[in-house]
N, C-alpha and C positions, 0 to 999 in steps of 0.2 A: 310332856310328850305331845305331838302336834295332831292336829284331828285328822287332818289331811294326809293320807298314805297310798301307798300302792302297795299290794303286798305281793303280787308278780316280780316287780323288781325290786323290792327293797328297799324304799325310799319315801323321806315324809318332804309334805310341800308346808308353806307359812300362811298358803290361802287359798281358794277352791277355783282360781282362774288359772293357778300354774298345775293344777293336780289334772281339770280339765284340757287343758295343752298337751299335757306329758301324757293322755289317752291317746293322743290323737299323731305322735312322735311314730316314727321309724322302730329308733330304742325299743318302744312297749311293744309294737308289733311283730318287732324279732323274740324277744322273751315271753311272750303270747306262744309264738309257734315250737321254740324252743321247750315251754315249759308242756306242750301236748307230746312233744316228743321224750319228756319225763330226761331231761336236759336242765340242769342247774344256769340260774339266770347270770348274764355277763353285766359288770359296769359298763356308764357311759365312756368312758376311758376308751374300755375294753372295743368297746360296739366301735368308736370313733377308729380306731388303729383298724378293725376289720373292713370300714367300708371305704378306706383308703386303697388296701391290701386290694379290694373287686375289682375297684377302679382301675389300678393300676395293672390289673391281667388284664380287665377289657380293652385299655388303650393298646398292650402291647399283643394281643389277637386282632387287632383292625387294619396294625402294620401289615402292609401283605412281607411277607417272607422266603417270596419266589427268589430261588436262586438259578443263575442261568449259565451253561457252560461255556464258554465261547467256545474253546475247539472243538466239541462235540455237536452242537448246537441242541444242547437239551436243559429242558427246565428243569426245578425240582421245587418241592411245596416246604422243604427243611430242610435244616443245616445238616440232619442228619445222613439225608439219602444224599446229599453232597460231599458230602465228607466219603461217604463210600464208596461211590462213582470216582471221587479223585485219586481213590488207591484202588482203582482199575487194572486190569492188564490193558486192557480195550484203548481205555481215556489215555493211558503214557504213552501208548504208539502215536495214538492221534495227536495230543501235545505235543510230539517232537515235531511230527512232519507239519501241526500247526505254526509253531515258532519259525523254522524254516521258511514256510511261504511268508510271515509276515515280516520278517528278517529282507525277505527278496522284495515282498511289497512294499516294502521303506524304501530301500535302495530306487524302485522305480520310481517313486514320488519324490524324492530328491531329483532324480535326475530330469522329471517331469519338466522343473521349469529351464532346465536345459536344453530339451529338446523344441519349445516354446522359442525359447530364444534364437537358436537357429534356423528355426523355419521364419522368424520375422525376418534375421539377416539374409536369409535366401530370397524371401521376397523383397526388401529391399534391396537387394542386390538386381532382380530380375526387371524391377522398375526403374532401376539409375543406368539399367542397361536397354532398355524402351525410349528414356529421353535421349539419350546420347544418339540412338540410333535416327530419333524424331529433329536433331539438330540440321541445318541448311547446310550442304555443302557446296565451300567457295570452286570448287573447278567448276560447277554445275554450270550448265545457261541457264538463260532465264526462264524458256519454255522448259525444260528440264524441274526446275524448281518451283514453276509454277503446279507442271501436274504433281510433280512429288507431294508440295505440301496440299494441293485438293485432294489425292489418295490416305493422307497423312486424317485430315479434317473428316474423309469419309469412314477411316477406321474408329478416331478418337467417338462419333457420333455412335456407329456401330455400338463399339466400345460401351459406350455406356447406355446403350440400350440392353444389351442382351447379356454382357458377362453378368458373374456374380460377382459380390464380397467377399473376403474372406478364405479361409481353407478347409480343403477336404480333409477328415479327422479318419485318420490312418485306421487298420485293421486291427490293432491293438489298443484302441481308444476307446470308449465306453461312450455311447449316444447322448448321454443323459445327465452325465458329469463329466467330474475334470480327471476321474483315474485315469489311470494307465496300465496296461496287465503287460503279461509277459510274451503271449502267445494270443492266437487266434480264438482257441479253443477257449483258457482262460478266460479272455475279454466277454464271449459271449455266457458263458457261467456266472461271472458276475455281474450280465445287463439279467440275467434270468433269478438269481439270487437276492439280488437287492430291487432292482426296480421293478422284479412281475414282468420281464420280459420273455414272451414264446413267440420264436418263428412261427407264423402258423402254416398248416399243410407241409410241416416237412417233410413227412414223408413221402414225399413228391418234388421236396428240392435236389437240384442239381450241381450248384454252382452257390456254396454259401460265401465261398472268400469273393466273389463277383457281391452279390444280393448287401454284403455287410460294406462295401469297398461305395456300391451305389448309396446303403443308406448314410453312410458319410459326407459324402457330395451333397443328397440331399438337407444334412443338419448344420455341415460346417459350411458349406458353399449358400445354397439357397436358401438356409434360415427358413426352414421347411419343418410342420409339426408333421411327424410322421402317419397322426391319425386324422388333422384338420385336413392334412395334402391339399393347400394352397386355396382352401374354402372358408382358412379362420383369419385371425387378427394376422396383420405383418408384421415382422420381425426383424431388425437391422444387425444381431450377432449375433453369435453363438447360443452365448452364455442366456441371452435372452427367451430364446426357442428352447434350452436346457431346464431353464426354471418354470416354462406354460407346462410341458409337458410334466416334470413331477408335480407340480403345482394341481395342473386339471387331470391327473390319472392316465395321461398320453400315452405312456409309457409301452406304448402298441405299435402294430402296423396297421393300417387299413386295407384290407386284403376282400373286397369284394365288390361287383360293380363294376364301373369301365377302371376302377383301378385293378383290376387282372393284365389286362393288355400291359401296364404299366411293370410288374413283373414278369411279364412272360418267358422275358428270355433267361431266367431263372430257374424255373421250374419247366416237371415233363410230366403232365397229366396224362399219359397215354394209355398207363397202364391201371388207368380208373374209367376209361371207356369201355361201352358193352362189346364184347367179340364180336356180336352180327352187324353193331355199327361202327366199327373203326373204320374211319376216313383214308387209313391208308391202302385199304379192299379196294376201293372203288376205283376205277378210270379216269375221272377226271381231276384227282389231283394230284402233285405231283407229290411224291415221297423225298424223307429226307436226304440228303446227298450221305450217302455210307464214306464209313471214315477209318484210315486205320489205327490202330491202339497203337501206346509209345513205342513197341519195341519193332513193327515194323512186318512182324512175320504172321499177322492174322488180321481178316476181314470181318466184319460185324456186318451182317446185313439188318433191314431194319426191322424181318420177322425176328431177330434175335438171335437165329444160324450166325455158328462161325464159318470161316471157310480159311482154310491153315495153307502156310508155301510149303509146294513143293518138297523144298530140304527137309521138311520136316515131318514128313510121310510117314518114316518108320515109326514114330511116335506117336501118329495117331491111329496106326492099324494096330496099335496095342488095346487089348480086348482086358480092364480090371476089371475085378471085381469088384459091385460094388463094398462090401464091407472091408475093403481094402484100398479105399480111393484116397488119394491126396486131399485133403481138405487147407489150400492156402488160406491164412487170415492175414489180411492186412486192413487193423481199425484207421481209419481213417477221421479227421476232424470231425463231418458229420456224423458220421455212426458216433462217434463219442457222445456229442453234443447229444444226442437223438435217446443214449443212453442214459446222460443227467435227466432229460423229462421222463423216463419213464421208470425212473426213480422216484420221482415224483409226484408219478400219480398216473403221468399222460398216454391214454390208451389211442391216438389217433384218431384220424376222423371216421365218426361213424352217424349211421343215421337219416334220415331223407336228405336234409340238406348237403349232408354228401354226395348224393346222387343228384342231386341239382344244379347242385356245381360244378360235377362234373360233365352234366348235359349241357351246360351255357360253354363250358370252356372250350366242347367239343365243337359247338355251334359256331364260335369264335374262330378256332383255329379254323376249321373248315371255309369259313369267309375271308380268314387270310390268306390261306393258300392259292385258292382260288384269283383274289385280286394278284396277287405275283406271277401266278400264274398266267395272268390275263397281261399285265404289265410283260412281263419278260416275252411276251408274245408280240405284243407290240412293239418292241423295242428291237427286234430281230427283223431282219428283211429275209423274208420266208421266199425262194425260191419256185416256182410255181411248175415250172420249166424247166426239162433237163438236156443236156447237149452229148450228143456222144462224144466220147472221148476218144477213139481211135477209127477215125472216118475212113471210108475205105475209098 
């Protein structure tokens, strides 16, 4: 029998270098703890097969094991609360009508590079109809053909001073990529969904199929970042002005500064100026020209008064009640739109900077009106003098 033993674990060593090693093991130190715990000792075997067994939980706790819905859009930390969310009532409605839109969203991306292809052949078409036009014609004289082609040389110059390249990217286009949506509404949920894109101050736009129609022109035509607005790097296409912006966080407008004036005809800040200083109180500017609605039979003035024809008298000396009034809805593109951000999160602008904005914009308009004012004054030959009309 060997002098050298452990008698925690069981075992003799041939010499007092391995018996010293084997104190100093793993092995000893688990049947150490095991034996306070009055816990019979395991083989090395035994010990070897367990601290494989750790290892292998601990790698397979480090996988993360986020699971993520796509038609819902919600995560989950296990397979388990997955698996039960998928036998939903909730999740199979949303699945159906998900499959459906992305059923539709294929169909558009197929036909994407169709509709690519037609607007090159249209523009080729529009240019082979430019040279043909640019060709000399033999009846002509020669003074004839002389100023033709100096008119000719002064437009080609023009021409390429001032057009753009390129095209304007339709109202169902996405600023930022190459999608395609179905609708208006759509296009703009998906620049808000994927890229971080919010109109801002909308609740003050007026004209968002104008605002989206301009920032196309501005991406597809001008190769224009919509946040650098013509102060950053240049850009010769599309796709190139497409990639700065996800690329540097672009994915904005720049909406303050002298770029106000630049949206103005957009938006109606009116009804974020102070009562006692609305611009349209005073006397010397001029208020908006009143207009009337599509149907023809009513006035809007620009306190807000309606003023209704004639015909249709009997209808407004009708005295309801209020808990009895007609309330018409008709959601319209914006109010939807306006209803994704406030799903969202987005409570509108609130805060000093809102009131500062709205004193600069007031400050603005006031200086505009005023200079039209001044212009259209000059541009009238004002009468100073009157002549009677029936001399006796």
């Amino acid at each position: 029998m060997s002098a050298f033993t452990c008698i925690n674990c069981r075992v003799s060593f041939a010499d007092a270098d391995l018996q010293r090693s084997h104190y100093k093991s793993d092995w000893h130190r688990y049947n150490l703890k095991r034996k306070v715990a009055d816990l019979p000792p395991v083989t090395a075997e035994n010990f070897q097969t367990r601290v494989l067994a750790q290892k292998a939980q601990v790698a397979e706790q480090a996988v993360p094991t986020t699971v993520k819905c796509a038609a819902c859009s919600k995560q989950f930390s296990s397979q388990n609360a997955h698996a039960n969310h998928l036998n939903s009532k909730k999740h199979k409605e949303l699945a159906a009508k998900y499959e459906e839109s992305e059923a539709a969203e294929q169909d558009m991306q197929v036909d994407a590079q169709q509709v690519v292809e037609d607007k090159n052949a249209k523009n080729q078409a529009i240019k082979e109809g430019l040279l043909g036009q640019s060709e000399p014609q033999p009846e002509a004289s020669g003074s004839q053909a002389a100023a033709s082609s100096s008119m000719q040389e002064d437009e080609d110059m023009g021409s390429d001073t001032e057009s753009w390249d390129g095209d304007a990217l339709g109202l169902e286009e996405c600023l930022f990529c190459s999608f395609i949506s179905r609708t208006l509404e759509k296009n703009v949920n998906h620049m808000t969904r994927e890229h971080s894109f919010f109109i801002p101050d909308i609740e003050f736009l007026t004209d968002l199929e104008g605002l989206i129609v301009y920032l196309g022109q501005k991406v597809g035509e001008g190769h224009i970042c919509l946040w650098c607005n013509e102060k950053g790097k240049t850009f010769y296409s599309t796709q190139a002005v497409q990639k700065h912006m996800i690329d540097k966080g672009h994915c904005m407008m720049l909406h303050d500064g002298d770029v106000l004036l630049e949206y103005a005809d957009f938006y109606d800040y009116r009804s974020s100026y102070p009562d006692e200083e609305r611009p349209d109180k005073g006397g010397e500017e001029d208020a908006d020209p009143v207009e009337l609605n599509d149907e023809g039979f009513q006035l809007v003035l620009p306190s807000g008064n309606s003023i209704g024809h004639r015909s249709l008298q009997r209808y407004y000396r009708q005295k309801l009640r209020p808990e009895r009034a007609v309330v018409v809805r008709n959601p319209t593109a914006l109010s939807r739109v306006m209803a994704g951000y406030k799903a969202l999160g987005w409570t509108g602008g609130t805060g000093p900077m809102t009131k500062v904005r709205a004193n600069d914009l007031q400050y603005m308009k006031r200086v505009q009106w005023k200079s039209h004012m001044r212009l259209g004054v000059k541009a009238n030959k004002l009468q100073h003098h009157y002549r009677e009309q029936n001399p006796i």
